[in-house]
N, C-alpha and C positions, 0 to 999 in steps of 0.2 A: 075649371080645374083649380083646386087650391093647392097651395106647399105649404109644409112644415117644415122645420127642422126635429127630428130625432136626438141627432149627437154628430159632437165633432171627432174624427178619429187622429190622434197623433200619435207619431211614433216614438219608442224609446231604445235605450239598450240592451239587451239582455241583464238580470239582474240589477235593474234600477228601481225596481217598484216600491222601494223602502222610502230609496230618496225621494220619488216621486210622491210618497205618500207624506213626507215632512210639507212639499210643496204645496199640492193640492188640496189635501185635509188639513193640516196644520198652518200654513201658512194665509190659505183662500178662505177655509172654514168649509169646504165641499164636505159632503159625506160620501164615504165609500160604499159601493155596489159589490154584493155578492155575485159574481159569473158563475153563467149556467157551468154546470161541471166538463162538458167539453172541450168547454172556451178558456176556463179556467186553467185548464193543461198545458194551454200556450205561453203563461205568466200575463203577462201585464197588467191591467186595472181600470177599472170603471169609477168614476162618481157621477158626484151629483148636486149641483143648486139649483131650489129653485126650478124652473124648467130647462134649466140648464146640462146636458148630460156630456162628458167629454170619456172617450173611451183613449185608455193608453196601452199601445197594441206595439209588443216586443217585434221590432223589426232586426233580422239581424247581420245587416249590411251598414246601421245606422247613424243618420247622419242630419243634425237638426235642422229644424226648420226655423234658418234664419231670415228671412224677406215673408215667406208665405206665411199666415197665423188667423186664429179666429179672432171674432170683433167681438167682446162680449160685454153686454151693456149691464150697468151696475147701478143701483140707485142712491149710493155714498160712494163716489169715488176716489176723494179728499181719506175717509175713512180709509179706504181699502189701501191707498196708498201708505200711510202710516204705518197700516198692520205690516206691507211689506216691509218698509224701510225699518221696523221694530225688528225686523226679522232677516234682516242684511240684503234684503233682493231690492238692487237696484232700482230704479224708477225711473223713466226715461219721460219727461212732459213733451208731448209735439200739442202746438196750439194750430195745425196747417186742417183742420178739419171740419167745412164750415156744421156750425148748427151744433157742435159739441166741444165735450172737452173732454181728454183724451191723456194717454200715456201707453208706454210698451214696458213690459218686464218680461224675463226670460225667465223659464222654470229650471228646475235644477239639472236636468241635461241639456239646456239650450235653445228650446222650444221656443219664438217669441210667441208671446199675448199683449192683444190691445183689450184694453179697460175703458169703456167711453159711458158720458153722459151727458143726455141731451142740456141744451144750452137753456133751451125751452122748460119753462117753470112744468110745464103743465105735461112735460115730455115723460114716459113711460117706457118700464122696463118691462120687457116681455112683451 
């Protein structure tokens, strides 16, 4: 039996998808995904890196995900780090991760995300 991952689902506010889209498109460089017109009726937002897909699904009791978050591995971290900090989002470094190197930022309602890259020269994204 094998696994993939598909997509990570996170939740947001009602009416944050703007902000969310300065975060994840402008911020990350993700590209946004057009939702089926069902889906679409619910608001929130889809993108996308790479094989990367994170779906943001209007929860509306919501309330971020501060401790729980996905691991999303990146192959310029150093980079990606700058683009946030050019862009006022915090940057948080934890070195406590063996085999990588790592960091947490929080999107713009709260959401954390870890940023890692393998230690290993020869280590791979995806």
């Amino acid at each position: 039996m094998r696994f993939g991952l598909h997509h990570v689902q996170l939740a947001i506010p009602a009416g944050s998808e703007d902000d969310c889209r300065r975060f994840y498109v402008d911020a990350l460089g993700m590209t946004e995904l057009v939702k089926p017109p069902a889906l679409a009726a619910r608001g929130g937002l889809w993108v996308r890196a790479d094989r990367l897909e994170i779906h943001l699904g209007v929860e509306p009791d919501f309330r971020p995900a501060r401790k729980a978050h996905p691991g999303i591995l990146v192959d310029d971290l150093d980079g990606l780090a700058a683009r946030l900090s050019e862009r006022d989002v915090e940057v948080q470094w934890d070195e406590y991760f063996p085999g990588y190197r790592r960091f947490y930022a929080f999107d713009t309602v709260g959401n954390r995300l870890e940023f890692l890259a393998s230690r290993d020269p020869g280590g791979q994204v995806g």
